[in-house]
PQR file of N, CA, C, O and H, with PARSE charges and radii, in Angstrom:
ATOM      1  N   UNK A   1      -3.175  -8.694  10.440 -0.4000 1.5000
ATOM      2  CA  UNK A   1      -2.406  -8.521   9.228 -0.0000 2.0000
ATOM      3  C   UNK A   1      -3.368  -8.576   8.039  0.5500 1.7000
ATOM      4  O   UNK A   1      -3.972  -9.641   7.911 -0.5500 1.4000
ATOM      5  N   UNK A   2      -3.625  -7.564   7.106 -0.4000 1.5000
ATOM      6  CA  UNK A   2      -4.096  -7.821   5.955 -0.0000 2.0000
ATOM      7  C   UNK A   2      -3.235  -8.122   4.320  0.5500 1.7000
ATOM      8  O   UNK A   2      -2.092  -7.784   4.013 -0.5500 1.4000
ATOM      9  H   UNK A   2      -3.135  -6.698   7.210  0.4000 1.0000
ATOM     10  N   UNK A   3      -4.298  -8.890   3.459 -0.4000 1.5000
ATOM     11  CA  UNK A   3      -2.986  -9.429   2.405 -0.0000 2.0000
ATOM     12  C   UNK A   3      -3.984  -8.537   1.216  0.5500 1.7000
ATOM     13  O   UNK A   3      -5.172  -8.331   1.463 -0.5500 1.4000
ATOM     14  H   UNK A   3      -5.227  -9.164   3.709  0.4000 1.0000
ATOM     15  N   UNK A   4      -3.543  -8.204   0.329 -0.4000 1.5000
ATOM     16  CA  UNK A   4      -3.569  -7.757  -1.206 -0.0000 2.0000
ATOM     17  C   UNK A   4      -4.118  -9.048  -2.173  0.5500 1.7000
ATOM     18  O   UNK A   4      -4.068 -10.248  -1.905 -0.5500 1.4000
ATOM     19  H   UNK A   4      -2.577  -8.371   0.128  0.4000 1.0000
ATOM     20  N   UNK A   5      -4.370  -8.740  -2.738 -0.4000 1.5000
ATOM     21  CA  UNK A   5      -5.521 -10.010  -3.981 -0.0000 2.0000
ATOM     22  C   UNK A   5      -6.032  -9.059  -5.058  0.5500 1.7000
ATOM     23  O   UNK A   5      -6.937  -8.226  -5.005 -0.5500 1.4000
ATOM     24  H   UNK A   5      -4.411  -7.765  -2.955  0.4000 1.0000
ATOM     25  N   UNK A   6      -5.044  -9.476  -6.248 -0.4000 1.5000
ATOM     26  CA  UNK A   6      -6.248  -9.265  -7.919 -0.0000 2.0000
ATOM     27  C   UNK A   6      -6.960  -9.837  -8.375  0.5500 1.7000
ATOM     28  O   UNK A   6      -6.421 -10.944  -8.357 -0.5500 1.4000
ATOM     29  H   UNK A   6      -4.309 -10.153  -6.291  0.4000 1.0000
ATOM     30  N   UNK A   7      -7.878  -9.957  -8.833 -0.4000 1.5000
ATOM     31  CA  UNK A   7      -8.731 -10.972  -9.577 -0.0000 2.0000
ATOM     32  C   UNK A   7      -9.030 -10.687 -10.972  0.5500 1.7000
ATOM     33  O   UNK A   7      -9.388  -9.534 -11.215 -0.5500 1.4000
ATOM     34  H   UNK A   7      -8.315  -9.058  -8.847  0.4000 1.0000
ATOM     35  N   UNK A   8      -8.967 -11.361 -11.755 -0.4000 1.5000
ATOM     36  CA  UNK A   8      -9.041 -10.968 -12.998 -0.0000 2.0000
ATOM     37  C   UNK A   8     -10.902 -11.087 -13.464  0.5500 1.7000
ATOM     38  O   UNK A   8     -11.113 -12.290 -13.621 -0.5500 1.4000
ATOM     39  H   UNK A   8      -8.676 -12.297 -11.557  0.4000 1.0000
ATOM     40  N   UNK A   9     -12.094 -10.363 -13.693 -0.4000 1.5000
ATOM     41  CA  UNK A   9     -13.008 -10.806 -13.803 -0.0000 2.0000
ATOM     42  C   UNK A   9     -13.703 -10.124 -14.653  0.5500 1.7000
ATOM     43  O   UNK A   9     -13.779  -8.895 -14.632 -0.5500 1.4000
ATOM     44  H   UNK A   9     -11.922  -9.386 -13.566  0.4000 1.0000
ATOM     45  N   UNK A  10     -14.467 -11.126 -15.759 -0.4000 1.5000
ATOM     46  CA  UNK A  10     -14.721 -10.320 -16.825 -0.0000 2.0000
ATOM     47  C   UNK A  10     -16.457  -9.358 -16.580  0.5500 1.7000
ATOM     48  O   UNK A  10     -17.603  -9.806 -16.577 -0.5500 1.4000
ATOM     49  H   UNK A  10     -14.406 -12.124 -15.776  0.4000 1.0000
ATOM     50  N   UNK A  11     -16.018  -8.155 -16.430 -0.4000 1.5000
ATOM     51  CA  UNK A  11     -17.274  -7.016 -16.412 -0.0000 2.0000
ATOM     52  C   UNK A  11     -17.413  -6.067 -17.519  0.5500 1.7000
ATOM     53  O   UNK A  11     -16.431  -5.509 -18.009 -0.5500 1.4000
ATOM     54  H   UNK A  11     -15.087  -7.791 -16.432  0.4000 1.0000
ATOM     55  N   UNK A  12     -18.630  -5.867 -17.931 -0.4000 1.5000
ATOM     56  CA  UNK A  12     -18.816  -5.092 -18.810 -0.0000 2.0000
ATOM     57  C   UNK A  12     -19.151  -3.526 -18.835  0.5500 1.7000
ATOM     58  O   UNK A  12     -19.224  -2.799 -19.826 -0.5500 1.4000
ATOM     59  H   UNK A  12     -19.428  -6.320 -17.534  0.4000 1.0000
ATOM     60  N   UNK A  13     -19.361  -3.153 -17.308 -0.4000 1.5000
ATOM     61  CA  UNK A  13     -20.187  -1.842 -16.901 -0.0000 2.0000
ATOM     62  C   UNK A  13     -20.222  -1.604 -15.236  0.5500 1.7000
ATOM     63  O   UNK A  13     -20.137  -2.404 -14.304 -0.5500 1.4000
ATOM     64  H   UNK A  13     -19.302  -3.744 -16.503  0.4000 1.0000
ATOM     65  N   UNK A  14     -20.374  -0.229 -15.282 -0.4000 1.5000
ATOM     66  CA  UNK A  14     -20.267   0.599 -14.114 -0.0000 2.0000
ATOM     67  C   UNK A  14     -21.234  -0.340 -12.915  0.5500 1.7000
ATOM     68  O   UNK A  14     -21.197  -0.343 -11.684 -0.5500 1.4000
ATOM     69  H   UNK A  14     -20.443   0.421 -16.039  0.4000 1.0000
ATOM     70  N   UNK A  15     -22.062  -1.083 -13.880 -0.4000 1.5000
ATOM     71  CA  UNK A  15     -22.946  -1.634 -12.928 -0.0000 2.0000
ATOM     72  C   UNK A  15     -22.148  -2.860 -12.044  0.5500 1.7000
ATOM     73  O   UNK A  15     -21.849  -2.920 -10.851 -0.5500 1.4000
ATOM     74  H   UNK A  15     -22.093  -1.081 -14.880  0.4000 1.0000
ATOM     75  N   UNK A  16     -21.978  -3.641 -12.977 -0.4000 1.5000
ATOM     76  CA  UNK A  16     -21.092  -5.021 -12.508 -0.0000 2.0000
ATOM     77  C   UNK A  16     -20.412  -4.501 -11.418  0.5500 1.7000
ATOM     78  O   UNK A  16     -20.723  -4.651 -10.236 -0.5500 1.4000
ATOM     79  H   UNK A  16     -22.221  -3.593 -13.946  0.4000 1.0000
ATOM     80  N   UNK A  17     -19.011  -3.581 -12.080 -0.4000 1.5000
ATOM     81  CA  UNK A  17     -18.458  -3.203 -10.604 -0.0000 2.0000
ATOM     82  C   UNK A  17     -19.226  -3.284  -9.305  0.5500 1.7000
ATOM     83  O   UNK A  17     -19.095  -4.120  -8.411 -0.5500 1.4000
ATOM     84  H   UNK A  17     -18.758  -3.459 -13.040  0.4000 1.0000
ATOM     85  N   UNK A  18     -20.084  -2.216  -9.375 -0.4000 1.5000
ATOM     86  CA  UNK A  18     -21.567  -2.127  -8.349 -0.0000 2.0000
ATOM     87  C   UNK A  18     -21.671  -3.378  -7.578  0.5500 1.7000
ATOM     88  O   UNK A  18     -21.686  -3.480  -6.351 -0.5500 1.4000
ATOM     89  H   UNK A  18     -20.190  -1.536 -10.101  0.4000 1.0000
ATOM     90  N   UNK A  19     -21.733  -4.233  -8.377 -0.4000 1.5000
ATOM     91  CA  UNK A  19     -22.542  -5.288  -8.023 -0.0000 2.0000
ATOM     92  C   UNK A  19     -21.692  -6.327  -7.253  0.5500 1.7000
ATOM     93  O   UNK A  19     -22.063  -7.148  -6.414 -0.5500 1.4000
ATOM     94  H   UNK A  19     -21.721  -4.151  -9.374  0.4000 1.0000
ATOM     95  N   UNK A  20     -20.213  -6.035  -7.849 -0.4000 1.5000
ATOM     96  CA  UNK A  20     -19.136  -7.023  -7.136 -0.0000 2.0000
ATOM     97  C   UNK A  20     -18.462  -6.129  -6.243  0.5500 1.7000
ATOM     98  O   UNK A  20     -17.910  -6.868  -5.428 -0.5500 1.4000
ATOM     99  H   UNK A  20     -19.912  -5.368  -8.531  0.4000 1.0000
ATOM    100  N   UNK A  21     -18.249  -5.125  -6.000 -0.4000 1.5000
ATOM    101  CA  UNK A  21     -17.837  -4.348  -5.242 -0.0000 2.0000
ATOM    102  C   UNK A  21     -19.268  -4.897  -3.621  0.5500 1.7000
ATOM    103  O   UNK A  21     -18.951  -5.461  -2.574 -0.5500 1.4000
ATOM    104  H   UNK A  21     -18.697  -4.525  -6.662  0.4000 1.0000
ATOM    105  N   UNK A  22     -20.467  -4.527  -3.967 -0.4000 1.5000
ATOM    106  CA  UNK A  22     -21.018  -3.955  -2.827 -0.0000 2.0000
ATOM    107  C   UNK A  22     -21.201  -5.765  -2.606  0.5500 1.7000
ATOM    108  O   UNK A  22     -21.637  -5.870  -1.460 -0.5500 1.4000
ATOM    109  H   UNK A  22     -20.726  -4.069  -4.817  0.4000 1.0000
ATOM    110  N   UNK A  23     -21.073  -7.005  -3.133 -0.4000 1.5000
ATOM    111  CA  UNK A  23     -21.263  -8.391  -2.869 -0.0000 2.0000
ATOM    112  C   UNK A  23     -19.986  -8.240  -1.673  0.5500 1.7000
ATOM    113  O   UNK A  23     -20.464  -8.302  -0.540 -0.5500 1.4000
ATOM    114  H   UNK A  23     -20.719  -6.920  -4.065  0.4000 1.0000
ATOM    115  N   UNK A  24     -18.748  -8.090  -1.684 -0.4000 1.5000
ATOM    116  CA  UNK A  24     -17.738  -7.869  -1.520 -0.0000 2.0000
ATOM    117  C   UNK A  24     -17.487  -6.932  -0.268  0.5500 1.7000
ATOM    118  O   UNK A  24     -16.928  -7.387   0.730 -0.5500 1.4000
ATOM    119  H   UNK A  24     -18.360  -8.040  -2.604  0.4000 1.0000
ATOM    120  N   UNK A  25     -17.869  -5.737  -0.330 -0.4000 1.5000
ATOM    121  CA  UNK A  25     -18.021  -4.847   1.068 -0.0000 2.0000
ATOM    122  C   UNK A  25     -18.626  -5.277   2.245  0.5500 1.7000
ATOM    123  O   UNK A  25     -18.380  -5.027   3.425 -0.5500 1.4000
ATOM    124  H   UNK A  25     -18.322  -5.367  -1.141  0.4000 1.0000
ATOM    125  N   UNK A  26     -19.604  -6.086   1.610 -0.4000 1.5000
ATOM    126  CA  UNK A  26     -20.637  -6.469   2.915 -0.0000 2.0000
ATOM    127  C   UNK A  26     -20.148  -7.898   3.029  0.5500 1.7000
ATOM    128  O   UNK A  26     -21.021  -8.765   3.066 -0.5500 1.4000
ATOM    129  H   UNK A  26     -19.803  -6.289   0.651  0.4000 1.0000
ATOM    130  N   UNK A  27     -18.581  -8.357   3.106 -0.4000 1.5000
ATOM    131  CA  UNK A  27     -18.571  -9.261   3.430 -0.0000 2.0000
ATOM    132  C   UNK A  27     -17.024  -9.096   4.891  0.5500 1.7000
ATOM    133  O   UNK A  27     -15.847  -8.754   4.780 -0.5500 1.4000
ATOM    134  H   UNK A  27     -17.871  -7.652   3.076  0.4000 1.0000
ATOM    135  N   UNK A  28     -17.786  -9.499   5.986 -0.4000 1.5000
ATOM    136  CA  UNK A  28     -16.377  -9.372   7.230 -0.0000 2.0000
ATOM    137  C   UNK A  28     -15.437 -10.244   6.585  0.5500 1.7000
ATOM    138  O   UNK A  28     -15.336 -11.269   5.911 -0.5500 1.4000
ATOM    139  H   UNK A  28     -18.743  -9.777   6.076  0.4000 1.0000
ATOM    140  N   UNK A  29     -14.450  -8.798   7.438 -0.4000 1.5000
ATOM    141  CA  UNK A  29     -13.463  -9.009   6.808 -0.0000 2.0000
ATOM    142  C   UNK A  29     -12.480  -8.707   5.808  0.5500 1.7000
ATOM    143  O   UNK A  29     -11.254  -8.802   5.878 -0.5500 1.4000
ATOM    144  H   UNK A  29     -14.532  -7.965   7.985  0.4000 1.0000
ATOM    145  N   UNK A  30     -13.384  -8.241   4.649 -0.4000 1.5000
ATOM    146  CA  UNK A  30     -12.841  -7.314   3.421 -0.0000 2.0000
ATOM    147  C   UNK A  30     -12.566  -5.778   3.851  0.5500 1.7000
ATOM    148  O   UNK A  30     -13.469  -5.155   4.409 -0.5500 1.4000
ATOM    149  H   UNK A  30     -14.380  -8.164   4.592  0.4000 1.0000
ATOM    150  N   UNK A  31     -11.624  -5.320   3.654 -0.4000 1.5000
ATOM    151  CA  UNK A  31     -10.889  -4.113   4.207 -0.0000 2.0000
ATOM    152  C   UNK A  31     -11.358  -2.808   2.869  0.5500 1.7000
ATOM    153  O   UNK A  31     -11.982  -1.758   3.027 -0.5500 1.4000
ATOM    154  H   UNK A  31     -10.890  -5.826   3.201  0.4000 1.0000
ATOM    155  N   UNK A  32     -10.869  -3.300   1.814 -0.4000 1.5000
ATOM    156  CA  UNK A  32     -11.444  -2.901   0.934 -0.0000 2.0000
ATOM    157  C   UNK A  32     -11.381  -3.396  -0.432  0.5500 1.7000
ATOM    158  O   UNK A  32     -10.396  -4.108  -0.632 -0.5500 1.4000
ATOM    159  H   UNK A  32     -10.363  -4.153   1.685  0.4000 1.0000
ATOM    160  N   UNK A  33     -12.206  -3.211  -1.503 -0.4000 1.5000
ATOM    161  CA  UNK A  33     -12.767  -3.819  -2.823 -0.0000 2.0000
ATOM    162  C   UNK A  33     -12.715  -2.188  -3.439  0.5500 1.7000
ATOM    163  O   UNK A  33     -13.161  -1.090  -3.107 -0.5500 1.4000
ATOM    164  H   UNK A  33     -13.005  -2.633  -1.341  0.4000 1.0000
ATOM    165  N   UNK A  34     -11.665  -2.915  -4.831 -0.4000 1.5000
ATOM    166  CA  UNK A  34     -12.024  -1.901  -6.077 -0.0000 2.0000
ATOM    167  C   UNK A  34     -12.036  -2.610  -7.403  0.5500 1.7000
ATOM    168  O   UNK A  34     -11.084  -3.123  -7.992 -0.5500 1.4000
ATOM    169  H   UNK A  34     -11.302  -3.807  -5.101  0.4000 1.0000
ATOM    170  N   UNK A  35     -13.603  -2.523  -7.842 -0.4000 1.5000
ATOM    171  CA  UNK A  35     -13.537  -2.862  -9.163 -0.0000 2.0000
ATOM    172  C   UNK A  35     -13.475  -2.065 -10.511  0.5500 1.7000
ATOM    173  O   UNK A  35     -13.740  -0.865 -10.570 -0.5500 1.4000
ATOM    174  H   UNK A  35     -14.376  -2.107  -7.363  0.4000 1.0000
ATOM    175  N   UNK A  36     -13.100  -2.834 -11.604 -0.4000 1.5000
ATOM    176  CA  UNK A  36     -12.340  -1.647 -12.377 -0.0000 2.0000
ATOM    177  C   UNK A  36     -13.096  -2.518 -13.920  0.5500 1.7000
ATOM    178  O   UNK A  36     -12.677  -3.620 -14.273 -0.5500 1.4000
ATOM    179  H   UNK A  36     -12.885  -3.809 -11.556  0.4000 1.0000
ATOM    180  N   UNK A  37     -14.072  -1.883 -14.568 -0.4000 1.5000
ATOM    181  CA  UNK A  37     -14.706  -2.794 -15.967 -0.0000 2.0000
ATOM    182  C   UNK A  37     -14.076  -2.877 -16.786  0.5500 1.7000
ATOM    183  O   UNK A  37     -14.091  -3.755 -17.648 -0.5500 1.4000
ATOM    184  H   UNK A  37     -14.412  -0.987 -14.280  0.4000 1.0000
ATOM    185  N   UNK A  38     -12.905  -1.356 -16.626 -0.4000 1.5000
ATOM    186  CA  UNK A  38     -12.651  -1.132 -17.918 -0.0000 2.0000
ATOM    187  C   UNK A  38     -11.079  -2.107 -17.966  0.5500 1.7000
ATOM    188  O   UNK A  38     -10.382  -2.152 -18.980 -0.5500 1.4000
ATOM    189  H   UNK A  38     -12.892  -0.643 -15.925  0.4000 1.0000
ATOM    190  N   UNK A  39     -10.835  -2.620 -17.046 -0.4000 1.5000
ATOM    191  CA  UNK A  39      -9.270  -3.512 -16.717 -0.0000 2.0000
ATOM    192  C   UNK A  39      -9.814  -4.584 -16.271  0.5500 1.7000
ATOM    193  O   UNK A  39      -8.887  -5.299 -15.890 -0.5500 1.4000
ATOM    194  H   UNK A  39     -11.401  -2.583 -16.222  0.4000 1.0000
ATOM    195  N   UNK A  40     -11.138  -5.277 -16.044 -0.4000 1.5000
ATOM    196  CA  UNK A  40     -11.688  -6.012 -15.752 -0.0000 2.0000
ATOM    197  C   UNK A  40     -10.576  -6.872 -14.691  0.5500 1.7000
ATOM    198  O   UNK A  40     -10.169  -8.033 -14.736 -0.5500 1.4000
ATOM    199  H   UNK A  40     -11.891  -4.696 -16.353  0.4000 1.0000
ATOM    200  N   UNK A  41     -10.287  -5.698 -13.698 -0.4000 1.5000
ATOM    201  CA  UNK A  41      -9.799  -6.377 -12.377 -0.0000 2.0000
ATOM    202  C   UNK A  41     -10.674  -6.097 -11.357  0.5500 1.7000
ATOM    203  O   UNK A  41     -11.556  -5.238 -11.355 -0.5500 1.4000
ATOM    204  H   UNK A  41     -10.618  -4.755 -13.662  0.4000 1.0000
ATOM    205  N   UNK A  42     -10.319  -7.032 -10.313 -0.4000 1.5000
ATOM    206  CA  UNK A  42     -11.108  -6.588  -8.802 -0.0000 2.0000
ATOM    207  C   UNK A  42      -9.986  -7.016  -7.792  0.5500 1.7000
ATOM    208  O   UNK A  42      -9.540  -8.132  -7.526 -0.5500 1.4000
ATOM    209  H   UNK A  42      -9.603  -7.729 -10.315  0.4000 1.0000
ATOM    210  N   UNK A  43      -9.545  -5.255  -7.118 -0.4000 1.5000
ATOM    211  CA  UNK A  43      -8.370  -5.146  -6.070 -0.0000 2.0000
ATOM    212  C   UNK A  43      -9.158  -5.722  -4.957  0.5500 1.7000
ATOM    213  O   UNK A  43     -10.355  -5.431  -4.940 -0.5500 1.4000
ATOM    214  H   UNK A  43      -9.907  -4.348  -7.334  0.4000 1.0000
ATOM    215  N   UNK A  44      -8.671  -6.522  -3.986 -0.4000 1.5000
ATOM    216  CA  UNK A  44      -9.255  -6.667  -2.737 -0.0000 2.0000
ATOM    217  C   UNK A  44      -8.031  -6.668  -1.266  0.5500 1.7000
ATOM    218  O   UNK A  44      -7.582  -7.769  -0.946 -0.5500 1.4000
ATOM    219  H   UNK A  44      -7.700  -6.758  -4.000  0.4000 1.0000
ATOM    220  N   UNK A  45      -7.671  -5.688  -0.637 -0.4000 1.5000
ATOM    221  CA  UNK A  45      -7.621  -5.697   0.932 -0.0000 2.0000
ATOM    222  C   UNK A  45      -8.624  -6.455   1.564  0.5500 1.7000
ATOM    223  O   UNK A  45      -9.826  -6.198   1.499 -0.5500 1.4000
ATOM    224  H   UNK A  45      -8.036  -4.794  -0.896  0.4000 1.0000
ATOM    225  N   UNK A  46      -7.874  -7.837   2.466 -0.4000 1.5000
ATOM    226  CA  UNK A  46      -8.509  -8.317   3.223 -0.0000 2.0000
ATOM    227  C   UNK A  46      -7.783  -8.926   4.689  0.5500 1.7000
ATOM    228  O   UNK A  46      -6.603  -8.714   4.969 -0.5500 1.4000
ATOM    229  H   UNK A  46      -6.897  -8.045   2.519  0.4000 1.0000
ATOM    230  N   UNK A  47      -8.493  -9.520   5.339 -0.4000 1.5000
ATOM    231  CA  UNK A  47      -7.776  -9.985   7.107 -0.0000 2.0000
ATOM    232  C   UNK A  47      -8.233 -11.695   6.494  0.5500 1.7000
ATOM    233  O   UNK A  47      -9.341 -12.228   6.425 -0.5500 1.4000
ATOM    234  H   UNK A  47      -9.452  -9.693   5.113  0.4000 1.0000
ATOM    235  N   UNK A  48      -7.023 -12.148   6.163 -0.4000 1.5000
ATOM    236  CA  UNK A  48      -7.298 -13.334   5.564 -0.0000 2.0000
ATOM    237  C   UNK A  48      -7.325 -14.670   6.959  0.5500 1.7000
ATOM    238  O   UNK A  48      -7.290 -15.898   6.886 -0.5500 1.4000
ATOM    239  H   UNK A  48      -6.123 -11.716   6.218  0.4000 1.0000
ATOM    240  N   UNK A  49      -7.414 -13.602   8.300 -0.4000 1.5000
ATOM    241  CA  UNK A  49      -7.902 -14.614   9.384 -0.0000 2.0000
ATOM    242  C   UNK A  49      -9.477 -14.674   9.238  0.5500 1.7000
ATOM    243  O   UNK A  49      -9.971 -15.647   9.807 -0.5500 1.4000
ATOM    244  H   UNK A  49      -7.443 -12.604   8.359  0.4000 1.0000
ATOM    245  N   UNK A  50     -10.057 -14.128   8.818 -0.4000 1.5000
ATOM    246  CA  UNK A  50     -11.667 -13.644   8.696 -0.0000 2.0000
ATOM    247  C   UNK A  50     -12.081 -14.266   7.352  0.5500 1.7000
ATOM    248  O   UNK A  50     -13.075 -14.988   7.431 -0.5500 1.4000
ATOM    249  H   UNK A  50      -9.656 -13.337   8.356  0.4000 1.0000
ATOM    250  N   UNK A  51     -11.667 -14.170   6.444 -0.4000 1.5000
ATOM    251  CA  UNK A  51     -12.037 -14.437   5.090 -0.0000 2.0000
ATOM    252  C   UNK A  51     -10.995 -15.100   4.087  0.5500 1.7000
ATOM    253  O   UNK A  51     -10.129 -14.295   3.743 -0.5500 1.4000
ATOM    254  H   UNK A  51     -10.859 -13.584   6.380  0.4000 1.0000
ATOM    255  N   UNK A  52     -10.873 -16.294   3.566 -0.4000 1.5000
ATOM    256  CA  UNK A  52     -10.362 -16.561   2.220 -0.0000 2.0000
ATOM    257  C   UNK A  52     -10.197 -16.363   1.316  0.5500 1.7000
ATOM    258  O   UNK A  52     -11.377 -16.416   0.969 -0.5500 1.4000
ATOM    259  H   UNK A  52     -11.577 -16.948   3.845  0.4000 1.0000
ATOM    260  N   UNK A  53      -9.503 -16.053   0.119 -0.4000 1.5000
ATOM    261  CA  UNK A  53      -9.219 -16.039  -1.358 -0.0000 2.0000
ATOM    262  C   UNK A  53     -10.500 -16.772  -1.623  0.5500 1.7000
ATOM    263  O   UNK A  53     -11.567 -16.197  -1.838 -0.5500 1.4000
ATOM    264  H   UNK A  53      -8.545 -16.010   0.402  0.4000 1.0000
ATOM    265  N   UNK A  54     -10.300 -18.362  -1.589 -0.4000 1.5000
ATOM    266  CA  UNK A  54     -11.485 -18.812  -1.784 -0.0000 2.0000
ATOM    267  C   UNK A  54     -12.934 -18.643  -1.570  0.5500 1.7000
ATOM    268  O   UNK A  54     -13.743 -18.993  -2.430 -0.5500 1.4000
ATOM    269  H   UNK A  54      -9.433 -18.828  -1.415  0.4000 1.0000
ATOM    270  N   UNK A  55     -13.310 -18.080  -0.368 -0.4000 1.5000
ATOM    271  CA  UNK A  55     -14.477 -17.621   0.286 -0.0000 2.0000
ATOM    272  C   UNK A  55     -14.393 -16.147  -0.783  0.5500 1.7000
ATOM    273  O   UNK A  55     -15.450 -15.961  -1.386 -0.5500 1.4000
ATOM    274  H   UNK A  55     -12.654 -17.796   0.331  0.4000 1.0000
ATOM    275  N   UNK A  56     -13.643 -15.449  -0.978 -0.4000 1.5000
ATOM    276  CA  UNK A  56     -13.863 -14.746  -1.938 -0.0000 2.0000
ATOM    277  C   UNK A  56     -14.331 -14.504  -3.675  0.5500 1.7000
ATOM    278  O   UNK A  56     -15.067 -13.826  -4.392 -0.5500 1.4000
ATOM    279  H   UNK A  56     -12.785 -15.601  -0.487  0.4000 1.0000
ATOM    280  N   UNK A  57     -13.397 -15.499  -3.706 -0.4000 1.5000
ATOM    281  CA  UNK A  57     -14.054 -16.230  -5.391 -0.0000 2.0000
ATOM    282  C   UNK A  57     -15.399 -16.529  -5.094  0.5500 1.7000
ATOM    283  O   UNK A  57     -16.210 -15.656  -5.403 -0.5500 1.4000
ATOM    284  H   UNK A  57     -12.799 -16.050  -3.123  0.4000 1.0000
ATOM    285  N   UNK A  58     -15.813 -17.526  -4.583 -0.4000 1.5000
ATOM    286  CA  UNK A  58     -17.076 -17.619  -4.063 -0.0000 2.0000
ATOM    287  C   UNK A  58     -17.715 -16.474  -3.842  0.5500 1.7000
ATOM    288  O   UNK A  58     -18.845 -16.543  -4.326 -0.5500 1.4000
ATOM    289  H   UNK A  58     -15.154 -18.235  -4.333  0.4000 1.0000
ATOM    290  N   UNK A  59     -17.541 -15.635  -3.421 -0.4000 1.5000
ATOM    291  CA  UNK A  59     -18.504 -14.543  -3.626 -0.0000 2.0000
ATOM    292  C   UNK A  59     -18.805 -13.716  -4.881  0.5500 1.7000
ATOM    293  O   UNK A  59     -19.873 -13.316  -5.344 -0.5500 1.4000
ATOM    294  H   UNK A  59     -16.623 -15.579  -3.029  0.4000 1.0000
ATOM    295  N   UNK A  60     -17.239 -13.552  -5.383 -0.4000 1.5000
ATOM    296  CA  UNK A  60     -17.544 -12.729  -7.116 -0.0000 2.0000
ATOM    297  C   UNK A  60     -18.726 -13.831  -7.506  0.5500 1.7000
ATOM    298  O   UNK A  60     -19.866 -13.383  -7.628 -0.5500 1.4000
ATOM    299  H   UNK A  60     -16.372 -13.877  -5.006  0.4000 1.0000
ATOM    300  N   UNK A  61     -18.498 -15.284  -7.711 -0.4000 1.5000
ATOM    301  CA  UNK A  61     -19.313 -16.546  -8.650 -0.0000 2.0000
ATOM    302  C   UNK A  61     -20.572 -15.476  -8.004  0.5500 1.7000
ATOM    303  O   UNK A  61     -20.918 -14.445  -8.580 -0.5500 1.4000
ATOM    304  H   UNK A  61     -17.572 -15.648  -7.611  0.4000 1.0000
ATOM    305  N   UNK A  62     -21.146 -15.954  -6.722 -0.4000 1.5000
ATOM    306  CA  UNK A  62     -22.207 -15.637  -6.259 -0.0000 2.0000
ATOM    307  C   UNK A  62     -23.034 -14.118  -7.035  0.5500 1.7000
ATOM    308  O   UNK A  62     -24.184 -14.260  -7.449 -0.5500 1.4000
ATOM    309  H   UNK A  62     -20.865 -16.792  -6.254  0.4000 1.0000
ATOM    310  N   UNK A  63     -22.376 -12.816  -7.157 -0.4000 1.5000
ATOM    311  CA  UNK A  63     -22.258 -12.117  -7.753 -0.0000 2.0000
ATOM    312  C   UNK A  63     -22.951 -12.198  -9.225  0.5500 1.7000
ATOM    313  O   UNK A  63     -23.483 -11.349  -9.939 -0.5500 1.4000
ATOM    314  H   UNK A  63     -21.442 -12.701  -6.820  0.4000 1.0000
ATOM    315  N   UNK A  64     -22.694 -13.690  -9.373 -0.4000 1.5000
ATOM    316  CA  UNK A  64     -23.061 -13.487 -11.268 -0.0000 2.0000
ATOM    317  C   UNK A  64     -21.948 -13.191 -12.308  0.5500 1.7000
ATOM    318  O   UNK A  64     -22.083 -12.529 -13.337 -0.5500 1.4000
ATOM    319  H   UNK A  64     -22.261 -14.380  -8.792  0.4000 1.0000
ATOM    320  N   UNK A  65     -20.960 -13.725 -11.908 -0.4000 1.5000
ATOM    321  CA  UNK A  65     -19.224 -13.521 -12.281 -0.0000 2.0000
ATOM    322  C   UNK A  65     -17.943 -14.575 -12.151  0.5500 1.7000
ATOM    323  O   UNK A  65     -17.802 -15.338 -11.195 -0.5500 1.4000
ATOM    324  H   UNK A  65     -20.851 -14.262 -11.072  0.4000 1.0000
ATOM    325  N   UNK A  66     -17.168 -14.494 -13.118 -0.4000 1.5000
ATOM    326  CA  UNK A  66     -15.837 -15.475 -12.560 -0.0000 2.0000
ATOM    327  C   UNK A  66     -14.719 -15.218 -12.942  0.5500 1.7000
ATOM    328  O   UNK A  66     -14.174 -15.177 -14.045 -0.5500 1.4000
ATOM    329  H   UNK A  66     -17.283 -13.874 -13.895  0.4000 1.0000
ATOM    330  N   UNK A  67     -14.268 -14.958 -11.428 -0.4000 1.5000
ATOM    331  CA  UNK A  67     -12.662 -14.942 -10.743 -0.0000 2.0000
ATOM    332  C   UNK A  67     -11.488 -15.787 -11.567  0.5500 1.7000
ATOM    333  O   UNK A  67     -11.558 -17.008 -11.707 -0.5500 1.4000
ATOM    334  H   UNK A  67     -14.710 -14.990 -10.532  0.4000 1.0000
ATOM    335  N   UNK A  68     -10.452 -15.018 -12.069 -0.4000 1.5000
ATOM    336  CA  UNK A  68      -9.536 -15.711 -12.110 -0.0000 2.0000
ATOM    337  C   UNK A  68      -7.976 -14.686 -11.110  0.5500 1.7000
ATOM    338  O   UNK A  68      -7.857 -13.549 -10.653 -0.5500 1.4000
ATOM    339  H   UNK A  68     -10.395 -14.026 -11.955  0.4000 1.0000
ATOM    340  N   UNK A  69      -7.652 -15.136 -11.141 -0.4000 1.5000
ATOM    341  CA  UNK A  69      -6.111 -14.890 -10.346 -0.0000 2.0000
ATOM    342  C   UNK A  69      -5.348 -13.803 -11.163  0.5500 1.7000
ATOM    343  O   UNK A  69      -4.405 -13.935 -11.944 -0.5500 1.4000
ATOM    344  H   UNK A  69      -7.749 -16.059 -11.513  0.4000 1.0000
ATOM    345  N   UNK A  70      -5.855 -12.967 -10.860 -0.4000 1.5000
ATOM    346  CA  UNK A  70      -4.939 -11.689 -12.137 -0.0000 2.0000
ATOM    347  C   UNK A  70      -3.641 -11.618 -11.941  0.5500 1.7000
ATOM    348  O   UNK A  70      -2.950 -10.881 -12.643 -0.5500 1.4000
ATOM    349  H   UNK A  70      -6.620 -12.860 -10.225  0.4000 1.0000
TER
END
């Protein structure tokens, strides 16, 4: 079963996305990641038997970024 997740996270550029998107892809588990600068959201499809919300925040932080609950 996979679940749906927004994150509200503040980005400024095509890059950021980049950067939280591909932190995010390469993580099992994530189905799929779309980040958006200009709505400073990040959509995430995931198998939340594999990966957490939390284990996810943790990764945007990791990223160089911070998650809030959009």
């Amino acid at each position: 079963m996979t679940r749906d997740t927004t994150f509200s996270v503040d980005m400024h550029c095509a890059g950021c996305e980049n950067a939280v998107r591909t932190t995010l892809t390469r993580t099992e588990g994530v189905i799929r990641a779309d980040a958006d600068h200009r709505r400073n959201e990040v959509h995430l499809q995931f198998d939340p038997e594999q990966v957490s919300e939390e284990q996810l925040r943790q990764l945007i932080r990791d990223a160089g970024f911070e998650p809030s609950q959009g």
